[in-house]
VMD Tcl script that builds the backbone (N, CA, C; Angstrom):
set m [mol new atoms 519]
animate dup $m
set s [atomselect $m all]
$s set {name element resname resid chain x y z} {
  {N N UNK 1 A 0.837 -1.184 0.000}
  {CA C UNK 1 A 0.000 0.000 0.000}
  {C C UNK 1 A 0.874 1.237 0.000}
  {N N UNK 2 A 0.446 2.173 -0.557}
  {CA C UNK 2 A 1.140 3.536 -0.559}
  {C C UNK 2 A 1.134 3.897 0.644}
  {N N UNK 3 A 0.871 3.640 2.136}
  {CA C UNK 3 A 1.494 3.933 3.198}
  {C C UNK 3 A 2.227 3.667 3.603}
  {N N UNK 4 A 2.377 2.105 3.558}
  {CA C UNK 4 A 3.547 1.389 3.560}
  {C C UNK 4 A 4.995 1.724 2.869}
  {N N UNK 5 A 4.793 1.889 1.946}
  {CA C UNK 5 A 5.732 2.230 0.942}
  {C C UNK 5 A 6.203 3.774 1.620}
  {N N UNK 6 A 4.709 4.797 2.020}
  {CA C UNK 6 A 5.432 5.927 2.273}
  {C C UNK 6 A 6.477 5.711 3.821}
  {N N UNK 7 A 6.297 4.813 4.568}
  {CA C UNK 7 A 6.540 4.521 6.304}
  {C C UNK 7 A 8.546 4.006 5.536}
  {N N UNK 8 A 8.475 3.290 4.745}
  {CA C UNK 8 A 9.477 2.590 4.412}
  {C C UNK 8 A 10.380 3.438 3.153}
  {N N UNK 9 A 10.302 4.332 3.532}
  {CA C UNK 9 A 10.901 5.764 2.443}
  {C C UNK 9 A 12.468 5.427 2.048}
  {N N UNK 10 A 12.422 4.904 0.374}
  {CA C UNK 10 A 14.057 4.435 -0.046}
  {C C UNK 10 A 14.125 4.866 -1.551}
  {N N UNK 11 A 15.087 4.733 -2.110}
  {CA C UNK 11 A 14.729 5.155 -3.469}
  {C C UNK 11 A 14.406 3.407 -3.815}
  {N N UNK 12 A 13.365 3.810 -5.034}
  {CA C UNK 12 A 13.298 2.303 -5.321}
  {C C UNK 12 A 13.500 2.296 -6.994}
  {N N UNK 13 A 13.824 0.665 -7.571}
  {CA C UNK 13 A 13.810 0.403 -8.607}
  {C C UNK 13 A 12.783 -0.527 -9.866}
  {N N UNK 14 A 12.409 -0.005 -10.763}
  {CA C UNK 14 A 11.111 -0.474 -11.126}
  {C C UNK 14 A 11.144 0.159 -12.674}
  {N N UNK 15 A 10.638 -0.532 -14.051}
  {CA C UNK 15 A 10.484 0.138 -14.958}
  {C C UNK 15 A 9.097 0.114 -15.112}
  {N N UNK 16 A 8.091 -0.426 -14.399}
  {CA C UNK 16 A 6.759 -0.022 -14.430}
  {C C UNK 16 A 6.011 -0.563 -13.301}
  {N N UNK 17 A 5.150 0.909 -12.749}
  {CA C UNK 17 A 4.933 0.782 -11.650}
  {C C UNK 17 A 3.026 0.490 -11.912}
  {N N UNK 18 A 2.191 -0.150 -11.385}
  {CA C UNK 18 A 0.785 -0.027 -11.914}
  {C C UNK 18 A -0.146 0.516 -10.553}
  {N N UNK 19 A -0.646 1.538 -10.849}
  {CA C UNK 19 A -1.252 2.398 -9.313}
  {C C UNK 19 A -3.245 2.313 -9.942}
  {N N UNK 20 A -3.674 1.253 -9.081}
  {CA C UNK 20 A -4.777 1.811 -8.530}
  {C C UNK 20 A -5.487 2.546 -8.057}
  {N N UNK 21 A -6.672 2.853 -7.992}
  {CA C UNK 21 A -6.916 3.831 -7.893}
  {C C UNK 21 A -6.514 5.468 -8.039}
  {N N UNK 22 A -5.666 5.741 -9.292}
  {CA C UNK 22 A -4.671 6.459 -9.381}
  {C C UNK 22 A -5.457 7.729 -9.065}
  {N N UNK 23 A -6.832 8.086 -8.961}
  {CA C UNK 23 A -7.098 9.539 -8.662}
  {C C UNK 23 A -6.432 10.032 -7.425}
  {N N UNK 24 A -5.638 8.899 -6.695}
  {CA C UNK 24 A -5.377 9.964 -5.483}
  {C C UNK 24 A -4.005 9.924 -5.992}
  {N N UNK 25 A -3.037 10.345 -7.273}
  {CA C UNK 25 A -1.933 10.656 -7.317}
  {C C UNK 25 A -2.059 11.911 -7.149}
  {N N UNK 26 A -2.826 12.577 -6.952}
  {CA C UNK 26 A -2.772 14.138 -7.140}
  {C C UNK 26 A -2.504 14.172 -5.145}
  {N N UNK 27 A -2.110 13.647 -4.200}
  {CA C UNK 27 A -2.420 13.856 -2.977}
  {C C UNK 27 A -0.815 13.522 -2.893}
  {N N UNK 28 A -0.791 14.524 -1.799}
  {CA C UNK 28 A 1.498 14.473 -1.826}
  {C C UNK 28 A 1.790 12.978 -1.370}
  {N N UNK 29 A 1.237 12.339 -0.584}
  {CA C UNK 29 A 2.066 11.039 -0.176}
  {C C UNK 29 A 2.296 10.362 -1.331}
  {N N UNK 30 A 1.198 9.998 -2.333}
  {CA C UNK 30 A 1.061 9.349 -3.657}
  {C C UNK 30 A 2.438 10.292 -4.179}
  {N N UNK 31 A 2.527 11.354 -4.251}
  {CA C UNK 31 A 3.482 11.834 -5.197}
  {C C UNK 31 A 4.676 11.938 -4.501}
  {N N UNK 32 A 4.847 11.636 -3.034}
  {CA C UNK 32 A 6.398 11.286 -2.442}
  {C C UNK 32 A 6.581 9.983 -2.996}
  {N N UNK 33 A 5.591 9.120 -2.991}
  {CA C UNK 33 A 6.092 7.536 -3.017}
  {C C UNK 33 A 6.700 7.853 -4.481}
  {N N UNK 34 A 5.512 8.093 -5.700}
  {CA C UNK 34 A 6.285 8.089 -6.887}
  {C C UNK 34 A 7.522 8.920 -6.976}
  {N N UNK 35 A 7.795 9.615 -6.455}
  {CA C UNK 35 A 9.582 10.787 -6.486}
  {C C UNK 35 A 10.459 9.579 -6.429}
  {N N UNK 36 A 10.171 8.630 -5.065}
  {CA C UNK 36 A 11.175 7.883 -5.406}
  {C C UNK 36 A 12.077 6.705 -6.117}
  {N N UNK 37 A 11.192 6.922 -7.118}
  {CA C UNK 37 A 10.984 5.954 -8.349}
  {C C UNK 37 A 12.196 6.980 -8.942}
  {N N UNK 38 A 12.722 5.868 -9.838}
  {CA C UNK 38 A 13.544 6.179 -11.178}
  {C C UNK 38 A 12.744 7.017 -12.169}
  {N N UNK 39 A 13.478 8.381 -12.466}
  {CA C UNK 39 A 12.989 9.269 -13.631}
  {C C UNK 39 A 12.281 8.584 -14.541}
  {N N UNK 40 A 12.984 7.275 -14.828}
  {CA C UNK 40 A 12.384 6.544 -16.221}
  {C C UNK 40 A 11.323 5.595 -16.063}
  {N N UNK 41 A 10.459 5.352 -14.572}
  {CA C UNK 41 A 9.670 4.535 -14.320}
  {C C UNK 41 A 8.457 4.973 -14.910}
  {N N UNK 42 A 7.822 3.973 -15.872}
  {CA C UNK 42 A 6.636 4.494 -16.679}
  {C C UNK 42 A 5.209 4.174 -15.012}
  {N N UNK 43 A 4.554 5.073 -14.990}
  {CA C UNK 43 A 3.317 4.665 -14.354}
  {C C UNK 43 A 2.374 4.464 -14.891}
  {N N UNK 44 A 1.069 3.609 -15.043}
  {CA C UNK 44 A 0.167 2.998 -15.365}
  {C C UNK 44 A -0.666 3.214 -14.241}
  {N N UNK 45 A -1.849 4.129 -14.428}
  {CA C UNK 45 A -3.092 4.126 -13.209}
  {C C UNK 45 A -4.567 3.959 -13.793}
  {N N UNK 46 A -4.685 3.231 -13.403}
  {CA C UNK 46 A -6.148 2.661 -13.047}
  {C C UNK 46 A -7.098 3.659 -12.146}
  {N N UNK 47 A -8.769 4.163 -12.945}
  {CA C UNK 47 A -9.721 4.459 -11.853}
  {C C UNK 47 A -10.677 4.288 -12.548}
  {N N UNK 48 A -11.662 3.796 -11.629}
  {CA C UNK 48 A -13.289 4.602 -12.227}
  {C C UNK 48 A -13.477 6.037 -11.404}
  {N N UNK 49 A -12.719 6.898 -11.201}
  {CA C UNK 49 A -13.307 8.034 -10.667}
  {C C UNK 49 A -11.712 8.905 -11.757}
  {N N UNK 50 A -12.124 9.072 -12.906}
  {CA C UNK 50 A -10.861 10.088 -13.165}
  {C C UNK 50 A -11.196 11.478 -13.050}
  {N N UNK 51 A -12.376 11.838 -12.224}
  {CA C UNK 51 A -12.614 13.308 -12.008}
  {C C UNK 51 A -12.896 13.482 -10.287}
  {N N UNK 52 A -11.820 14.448 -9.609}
  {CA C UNK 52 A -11.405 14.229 -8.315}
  {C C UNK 52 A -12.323 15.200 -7.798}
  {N N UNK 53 A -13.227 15.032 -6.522}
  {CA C UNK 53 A -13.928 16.113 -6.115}
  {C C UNK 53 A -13.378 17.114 -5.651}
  {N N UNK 54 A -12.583 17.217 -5.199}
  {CA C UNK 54 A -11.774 18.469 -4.969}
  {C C UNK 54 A -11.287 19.156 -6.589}
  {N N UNK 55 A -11.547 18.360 -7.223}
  {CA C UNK 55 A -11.003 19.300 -8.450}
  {C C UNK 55 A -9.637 19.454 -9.081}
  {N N UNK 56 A -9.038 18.814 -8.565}
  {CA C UNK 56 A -7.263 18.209 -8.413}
  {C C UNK 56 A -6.879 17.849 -9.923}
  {N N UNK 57 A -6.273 18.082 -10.836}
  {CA C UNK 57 A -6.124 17.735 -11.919}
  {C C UNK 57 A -5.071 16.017 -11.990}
  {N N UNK 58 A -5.623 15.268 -12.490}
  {CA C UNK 58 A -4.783 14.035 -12.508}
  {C C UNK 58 A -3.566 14.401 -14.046}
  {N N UNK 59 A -2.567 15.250 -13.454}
  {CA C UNK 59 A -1.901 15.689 -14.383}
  {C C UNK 59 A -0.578 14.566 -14.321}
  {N N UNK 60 A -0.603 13.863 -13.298}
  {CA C UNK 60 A 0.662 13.120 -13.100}
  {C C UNK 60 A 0.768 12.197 -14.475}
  {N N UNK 61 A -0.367 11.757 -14.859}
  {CA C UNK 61 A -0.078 11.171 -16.341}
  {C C UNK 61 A -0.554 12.103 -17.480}
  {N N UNK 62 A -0.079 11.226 -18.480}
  {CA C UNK 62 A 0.014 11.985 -19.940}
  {C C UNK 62 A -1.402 11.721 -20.290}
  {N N UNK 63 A -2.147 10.743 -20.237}
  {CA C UNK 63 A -2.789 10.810 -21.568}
  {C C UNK 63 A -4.086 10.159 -20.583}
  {N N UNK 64 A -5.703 9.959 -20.733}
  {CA C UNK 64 A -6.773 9.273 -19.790}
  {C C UNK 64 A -7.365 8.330 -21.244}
  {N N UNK 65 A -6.991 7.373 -20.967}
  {CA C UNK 65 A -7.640 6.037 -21.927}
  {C C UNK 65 A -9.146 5.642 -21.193}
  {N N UNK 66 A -10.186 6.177 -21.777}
  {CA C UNK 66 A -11.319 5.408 -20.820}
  {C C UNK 66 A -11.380 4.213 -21.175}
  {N N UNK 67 A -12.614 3.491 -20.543}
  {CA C UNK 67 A -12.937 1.908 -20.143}
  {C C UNK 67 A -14.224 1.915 -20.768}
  {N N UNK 68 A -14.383 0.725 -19.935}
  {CA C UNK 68 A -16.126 0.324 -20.657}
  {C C UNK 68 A -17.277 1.012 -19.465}
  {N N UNK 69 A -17.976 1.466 -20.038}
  {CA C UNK 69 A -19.330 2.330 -19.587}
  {C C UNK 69 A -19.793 1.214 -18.501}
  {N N UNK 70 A -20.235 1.730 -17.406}
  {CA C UNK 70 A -20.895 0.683 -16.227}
  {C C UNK 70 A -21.698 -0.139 -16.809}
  {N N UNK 71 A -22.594 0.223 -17.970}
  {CA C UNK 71 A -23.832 -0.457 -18.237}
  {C C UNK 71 A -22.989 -1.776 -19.058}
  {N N UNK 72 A -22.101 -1.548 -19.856}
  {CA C UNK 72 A -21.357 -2.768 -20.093}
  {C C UNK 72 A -20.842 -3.053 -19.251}
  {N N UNK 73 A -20.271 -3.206 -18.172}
  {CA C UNK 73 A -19.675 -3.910 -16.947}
  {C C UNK 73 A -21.046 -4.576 -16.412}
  {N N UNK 74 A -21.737 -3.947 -16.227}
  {CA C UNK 74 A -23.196 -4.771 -16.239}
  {C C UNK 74 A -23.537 -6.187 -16.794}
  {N N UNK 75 A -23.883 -5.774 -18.166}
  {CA C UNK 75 A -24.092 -6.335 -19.449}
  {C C UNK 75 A -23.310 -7.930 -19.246}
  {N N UNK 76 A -22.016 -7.094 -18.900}
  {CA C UNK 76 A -21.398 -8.776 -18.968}
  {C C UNK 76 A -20.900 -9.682 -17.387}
  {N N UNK 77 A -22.077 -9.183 -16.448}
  {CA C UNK 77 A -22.010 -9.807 -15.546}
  {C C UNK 77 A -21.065 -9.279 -14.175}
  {N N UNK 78 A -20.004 -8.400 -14.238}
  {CA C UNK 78 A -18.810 -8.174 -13.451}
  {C C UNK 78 A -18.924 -6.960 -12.401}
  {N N UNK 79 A -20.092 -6.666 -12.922}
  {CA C UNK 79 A -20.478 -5.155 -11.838}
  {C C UNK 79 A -22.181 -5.650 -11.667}
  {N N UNK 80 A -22.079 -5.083 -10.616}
  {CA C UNK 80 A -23.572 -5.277 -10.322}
  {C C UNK 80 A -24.715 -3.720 -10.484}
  {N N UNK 81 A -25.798 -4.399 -11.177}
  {CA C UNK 81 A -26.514 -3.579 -11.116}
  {C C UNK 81 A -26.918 -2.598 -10.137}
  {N N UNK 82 A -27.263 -0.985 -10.059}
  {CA C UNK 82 A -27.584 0.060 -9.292}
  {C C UNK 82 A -29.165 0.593 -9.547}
  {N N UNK 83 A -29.483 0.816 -8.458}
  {CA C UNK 83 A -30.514 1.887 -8.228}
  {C C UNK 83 A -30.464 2.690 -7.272}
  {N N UNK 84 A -29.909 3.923 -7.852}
  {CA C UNK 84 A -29.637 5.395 -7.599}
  {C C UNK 84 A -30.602 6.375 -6.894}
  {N N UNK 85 A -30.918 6.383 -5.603}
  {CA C UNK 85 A -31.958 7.046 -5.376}
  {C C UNK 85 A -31.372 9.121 -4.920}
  {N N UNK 86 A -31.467 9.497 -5.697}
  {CA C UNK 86 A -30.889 11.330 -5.544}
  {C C UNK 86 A -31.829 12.266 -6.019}
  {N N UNK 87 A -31.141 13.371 -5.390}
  {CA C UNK 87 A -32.028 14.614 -6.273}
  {C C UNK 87 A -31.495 14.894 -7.819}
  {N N UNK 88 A -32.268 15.385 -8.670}
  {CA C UNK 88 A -31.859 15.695 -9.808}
  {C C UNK 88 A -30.331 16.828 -9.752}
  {N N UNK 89 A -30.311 17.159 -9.126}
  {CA C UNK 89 A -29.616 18.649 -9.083}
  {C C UNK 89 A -28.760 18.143 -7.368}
  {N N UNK 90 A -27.815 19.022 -7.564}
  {CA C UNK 90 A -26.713 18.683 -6.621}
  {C C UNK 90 A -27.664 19.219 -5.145}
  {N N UNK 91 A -27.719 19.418 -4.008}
  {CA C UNK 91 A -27.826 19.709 -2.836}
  {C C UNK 91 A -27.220 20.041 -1.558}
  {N N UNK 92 A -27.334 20.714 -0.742}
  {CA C UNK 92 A -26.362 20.665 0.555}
  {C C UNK 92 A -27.208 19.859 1.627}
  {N N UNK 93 A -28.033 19.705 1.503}
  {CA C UNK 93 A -28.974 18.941 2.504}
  {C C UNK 93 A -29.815 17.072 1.645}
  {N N UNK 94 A -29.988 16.370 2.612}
  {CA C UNK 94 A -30.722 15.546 2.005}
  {C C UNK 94 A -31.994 15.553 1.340}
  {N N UNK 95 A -32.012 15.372 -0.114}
  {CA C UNK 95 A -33.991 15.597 -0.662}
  {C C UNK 95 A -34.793 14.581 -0.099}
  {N N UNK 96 A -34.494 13.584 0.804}
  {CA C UNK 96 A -35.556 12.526 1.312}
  {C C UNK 96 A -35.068 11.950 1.994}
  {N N UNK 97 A -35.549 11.529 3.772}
  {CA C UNK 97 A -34.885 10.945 4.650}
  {C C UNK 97 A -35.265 8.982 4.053}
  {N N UNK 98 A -33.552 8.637 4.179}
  {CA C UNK 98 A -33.053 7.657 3.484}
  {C C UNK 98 A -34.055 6.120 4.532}
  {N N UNK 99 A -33.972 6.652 5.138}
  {CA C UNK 99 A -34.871 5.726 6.187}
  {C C UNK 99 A -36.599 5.783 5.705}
  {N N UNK 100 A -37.206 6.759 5.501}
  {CA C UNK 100 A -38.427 6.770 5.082}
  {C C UNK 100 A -38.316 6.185 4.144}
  {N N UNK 101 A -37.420 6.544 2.630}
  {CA C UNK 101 A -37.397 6.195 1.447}
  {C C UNK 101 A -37.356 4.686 1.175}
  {N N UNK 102 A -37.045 4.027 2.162}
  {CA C UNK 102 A -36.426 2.700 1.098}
  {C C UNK 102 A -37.346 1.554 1.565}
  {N N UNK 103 A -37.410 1.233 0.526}
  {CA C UNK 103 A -38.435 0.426 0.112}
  {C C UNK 103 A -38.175 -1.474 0.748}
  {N N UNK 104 A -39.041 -1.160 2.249}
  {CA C UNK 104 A -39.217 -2.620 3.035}
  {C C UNK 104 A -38.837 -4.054 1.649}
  {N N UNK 105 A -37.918 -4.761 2.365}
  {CA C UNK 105 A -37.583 -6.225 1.840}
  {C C UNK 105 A -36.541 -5.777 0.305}
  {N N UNK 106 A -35.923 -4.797 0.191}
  {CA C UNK 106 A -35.050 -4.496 -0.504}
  {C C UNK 106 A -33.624 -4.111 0.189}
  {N N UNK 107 A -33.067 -5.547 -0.597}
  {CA C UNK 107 A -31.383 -5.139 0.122}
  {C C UNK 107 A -30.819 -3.612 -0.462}
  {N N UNK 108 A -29.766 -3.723 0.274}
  {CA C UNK 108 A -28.879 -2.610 -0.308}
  {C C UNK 108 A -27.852 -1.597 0.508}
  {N N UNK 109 A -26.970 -0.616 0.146}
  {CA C UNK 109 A -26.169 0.150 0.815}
  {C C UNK 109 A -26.483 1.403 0.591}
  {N N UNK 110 A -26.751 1.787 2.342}
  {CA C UNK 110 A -26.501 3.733 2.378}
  {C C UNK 110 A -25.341 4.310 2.599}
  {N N UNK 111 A -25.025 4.988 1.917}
  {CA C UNK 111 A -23.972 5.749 2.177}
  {C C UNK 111 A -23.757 7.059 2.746}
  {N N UNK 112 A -23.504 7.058 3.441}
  {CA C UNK 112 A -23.884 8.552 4.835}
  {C C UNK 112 A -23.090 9.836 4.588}
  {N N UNK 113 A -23.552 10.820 5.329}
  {CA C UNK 113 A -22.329 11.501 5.636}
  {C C UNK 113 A -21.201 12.257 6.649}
  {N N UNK 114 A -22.134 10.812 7.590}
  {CA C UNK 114 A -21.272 10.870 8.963}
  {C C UNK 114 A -21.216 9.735 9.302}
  {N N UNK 115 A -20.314 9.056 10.638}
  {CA C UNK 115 A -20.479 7.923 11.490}
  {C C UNK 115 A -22.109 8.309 11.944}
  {N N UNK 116 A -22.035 9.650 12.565}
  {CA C UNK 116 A -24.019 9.662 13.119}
  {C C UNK 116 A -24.542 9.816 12.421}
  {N N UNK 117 A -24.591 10.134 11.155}
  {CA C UNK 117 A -26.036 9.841 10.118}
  {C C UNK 117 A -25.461 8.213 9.745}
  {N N UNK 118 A -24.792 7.677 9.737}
  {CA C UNK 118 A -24.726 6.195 9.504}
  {C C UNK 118 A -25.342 5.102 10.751}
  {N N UNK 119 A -25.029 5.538 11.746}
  {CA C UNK 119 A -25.160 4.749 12.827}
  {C C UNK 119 A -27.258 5.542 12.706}
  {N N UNK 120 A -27.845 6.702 12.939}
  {CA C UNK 120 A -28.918 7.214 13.067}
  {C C UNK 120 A -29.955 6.579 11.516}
  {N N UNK 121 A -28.890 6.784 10.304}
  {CA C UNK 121 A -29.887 5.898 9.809}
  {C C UNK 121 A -30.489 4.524 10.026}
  {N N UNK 122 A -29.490 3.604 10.543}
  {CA C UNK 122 A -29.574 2.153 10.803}
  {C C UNK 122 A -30.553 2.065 11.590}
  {N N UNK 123 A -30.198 3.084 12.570}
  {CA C UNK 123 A -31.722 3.200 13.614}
  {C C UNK 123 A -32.697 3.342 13.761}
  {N N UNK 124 A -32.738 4.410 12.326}
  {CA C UNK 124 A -34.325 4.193 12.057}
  {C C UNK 124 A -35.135 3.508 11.236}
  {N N UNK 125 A -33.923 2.856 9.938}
  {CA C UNK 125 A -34.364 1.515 9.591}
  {C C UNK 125 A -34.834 0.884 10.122}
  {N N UNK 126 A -33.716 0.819 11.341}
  {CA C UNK 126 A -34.536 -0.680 12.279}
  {C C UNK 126 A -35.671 -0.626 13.025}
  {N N UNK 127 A -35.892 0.926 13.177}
  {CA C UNK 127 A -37.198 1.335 13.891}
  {C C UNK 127 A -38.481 1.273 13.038}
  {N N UNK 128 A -38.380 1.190 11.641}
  {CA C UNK 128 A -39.378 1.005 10.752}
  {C C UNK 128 A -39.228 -0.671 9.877}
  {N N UNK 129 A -38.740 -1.623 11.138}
  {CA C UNK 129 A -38.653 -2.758 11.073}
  {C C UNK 129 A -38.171 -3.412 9.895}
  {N N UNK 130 A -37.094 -2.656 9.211}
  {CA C UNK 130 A -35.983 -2.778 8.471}
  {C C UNK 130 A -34.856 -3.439 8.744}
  {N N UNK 131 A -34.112 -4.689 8.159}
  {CA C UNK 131 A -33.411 -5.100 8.869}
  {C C UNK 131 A -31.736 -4.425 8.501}
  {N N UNK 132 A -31.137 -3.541 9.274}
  {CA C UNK 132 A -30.275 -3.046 8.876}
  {C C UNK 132 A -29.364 -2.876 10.125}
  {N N UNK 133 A -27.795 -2.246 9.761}
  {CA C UNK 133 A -26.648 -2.418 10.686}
  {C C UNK 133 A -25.706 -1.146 10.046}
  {N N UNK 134 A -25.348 -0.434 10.700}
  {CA C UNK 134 A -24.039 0.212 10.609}
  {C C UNK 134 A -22.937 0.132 10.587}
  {N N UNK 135 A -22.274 -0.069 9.743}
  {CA C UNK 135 A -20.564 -0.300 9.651}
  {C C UNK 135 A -20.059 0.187 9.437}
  {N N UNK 136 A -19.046 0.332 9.782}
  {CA C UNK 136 A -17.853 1.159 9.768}
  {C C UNK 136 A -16.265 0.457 10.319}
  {N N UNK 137 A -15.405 1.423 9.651}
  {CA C UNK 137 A -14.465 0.521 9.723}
  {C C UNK 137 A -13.318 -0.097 11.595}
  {N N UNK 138 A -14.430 0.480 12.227}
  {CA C UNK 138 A -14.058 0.006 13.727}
  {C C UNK 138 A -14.868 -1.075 14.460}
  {N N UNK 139 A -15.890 -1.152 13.204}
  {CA C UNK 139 A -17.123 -2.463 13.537}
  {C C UNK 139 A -16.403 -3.525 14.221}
  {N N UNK 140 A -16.243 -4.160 15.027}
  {CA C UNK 140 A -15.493 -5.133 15.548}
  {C C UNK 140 A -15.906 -6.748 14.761}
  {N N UNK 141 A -17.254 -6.763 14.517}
  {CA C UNK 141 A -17.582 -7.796 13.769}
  {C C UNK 141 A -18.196 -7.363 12.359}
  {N N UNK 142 A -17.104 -6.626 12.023}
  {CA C UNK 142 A -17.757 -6.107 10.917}
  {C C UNK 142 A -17.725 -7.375 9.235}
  {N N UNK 143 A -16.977 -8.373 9.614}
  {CA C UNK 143 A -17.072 -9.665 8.549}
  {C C UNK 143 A -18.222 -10.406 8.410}
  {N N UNK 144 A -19.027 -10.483 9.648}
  {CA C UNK 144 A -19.883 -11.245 10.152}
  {C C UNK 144 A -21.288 -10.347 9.978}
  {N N UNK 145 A -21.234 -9.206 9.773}
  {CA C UNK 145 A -22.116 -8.391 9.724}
  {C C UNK 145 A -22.327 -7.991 7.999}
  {N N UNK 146 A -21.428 -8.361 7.131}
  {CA C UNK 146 A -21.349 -8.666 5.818}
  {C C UNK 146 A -21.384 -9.763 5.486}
  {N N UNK 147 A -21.502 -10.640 5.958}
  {CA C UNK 147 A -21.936 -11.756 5.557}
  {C C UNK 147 A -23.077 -12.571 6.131}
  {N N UNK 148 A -23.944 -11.685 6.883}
  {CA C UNK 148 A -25.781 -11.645 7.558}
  {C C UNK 148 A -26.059 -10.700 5.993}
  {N N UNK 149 A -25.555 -10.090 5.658}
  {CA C UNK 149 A -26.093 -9.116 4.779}
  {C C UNK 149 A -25.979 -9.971 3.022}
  {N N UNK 150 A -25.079 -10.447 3.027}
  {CA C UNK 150 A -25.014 -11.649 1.800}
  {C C UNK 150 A -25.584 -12.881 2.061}
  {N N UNK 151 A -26.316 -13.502 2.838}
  {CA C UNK 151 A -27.212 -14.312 3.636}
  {C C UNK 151 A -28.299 -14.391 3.387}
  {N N UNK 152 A -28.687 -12.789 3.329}
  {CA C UNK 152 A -30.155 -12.576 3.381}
  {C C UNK 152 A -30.418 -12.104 4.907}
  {N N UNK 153 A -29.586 -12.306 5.968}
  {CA C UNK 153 A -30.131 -11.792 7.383}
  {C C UNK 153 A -30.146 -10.428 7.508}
  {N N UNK 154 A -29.969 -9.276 6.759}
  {CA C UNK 154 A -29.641 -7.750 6.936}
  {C C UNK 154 A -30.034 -7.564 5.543}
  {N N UNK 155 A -31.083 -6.459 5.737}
  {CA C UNK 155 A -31.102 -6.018 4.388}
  {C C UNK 155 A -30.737 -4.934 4.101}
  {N N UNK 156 A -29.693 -3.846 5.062}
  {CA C UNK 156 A -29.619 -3.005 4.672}
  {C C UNK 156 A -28.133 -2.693 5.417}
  {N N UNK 157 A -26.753 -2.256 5.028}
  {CA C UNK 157 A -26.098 -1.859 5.823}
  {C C UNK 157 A -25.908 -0.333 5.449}
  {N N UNK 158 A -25.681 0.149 6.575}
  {CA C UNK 158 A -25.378 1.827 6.356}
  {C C UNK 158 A -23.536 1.862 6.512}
  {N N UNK 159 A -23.315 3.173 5.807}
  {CA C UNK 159 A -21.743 3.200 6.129}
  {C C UNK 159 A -20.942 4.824 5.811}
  {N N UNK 160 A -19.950 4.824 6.212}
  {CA C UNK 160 A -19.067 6.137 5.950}
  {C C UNK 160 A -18.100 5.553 5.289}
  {N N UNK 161 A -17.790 6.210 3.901}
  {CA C UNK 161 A -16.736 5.757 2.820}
  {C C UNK 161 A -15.794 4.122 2.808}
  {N N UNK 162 A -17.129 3.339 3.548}
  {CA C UNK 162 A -16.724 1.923 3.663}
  {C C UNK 162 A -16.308 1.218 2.828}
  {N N UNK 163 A -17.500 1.257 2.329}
  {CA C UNK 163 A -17.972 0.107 1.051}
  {C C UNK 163 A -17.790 1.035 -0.744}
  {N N UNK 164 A -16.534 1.603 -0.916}
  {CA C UNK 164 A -16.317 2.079 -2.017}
  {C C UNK 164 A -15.327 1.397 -3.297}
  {N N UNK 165 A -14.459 0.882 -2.643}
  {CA C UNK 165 A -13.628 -0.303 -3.967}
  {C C UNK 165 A -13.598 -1.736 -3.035}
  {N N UNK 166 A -13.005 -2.293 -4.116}
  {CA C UNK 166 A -12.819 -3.562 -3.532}
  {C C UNK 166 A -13.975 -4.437 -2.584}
  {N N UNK 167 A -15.154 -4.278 -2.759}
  {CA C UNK 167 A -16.468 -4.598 -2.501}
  {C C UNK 167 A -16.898 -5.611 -3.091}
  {N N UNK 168 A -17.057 -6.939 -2.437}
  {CA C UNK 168 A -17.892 -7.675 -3.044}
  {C C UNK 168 A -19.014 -7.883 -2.776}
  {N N UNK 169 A -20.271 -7.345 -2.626}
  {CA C UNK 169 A -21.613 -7.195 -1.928}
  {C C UNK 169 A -22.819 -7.940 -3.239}
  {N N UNK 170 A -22.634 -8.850 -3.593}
  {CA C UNK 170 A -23.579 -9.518 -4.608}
  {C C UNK 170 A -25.455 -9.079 -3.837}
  {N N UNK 171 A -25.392 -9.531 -3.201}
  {CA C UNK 171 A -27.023 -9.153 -2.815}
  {C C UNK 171 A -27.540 -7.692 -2.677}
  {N N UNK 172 A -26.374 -6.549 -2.917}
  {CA C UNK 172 A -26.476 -5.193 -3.021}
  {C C UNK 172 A -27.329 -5.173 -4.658}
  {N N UNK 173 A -27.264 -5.848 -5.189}
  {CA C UNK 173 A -27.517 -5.842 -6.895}
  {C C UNK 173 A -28.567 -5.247 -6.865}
}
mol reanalyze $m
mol bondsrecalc $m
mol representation Tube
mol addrep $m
């Protein structure tokens, strides 16, 4: 991991380096680790997010090759289908409390924008006899609480920037 790498600070040797999630090269640790690469190390980055909310230009590479459109990642099985519940138009506040909105005996993931709107939604899921759980990444049983939720025992987990890559949540579909 690029923390690792930053904790263990050496020059290193490599003629091609391949960075995941590369939108966060624009963030200095990402760009200490790469300094200490050889001038001539080609980088190769990978994202589905090549537009950074902060607005950060991913200038560290030359050129943005896109991919295949979600609906083909779909199409051929490897991404799972979404239903997007938002306002048309951007907001500073929520257009519909996420707990009223969702529709009894439908799995799926909220995504919050706190530990207490994560932990407060779960609560009122569960208060409108929803079966749902809050996670986060200090959950102590948080394996076991993803896998009630791929089960069928939880139909709903709430979370703060949990569940964003590397997710395998099949019953989220």
């Amino acid at each position: 991991s690029v923390q690792t790498f930053f904790a263990r600070a050496r020059k290193r040797d490599a003629r091609l380096v391949i960075v995941d999630e590369c939108h966060r090269m624009a963030a200095r640790t990402y760009q200490d680790v790469a300094a200490s690469y050889s001038p001539d190390t080609v980088f190769l980055g990978f994202s589905a997010t090549p537009e950074r909310s902060d607005g950060a230009p991913l200038s560290f590479f030359e050129a943005l090759v896109p991919g295949p459109h979600p609906a083909q990642l779909v199409g051929l099985g490897v991404l799972a289908p979404m239903r997007v519940f938002a306002p048309a138009v951007q907001q500073k506040q929520l257009a519909v409390d996420p707990a009223a909105a969702w529709p009894a005996g439908q799995p799926g993931i909220v995504f919050c924008s706190s530990l207490d709107h994560s932990r407060a939604v779960a609560a009122d899921l569960l208060a409108r006899g929803i079966r749902a759980a809050h996670v986060d990444g200090s959950t102590p049983n948080r394996a076991d609480l993803v896998a009630a939720f791929n089960a069928g025992d939880l139909d709903v987990l709430t979370n703060l920037r949990l569940f964003v890559e590397g997710v395998d949540l099949p019953r989220a579909a």
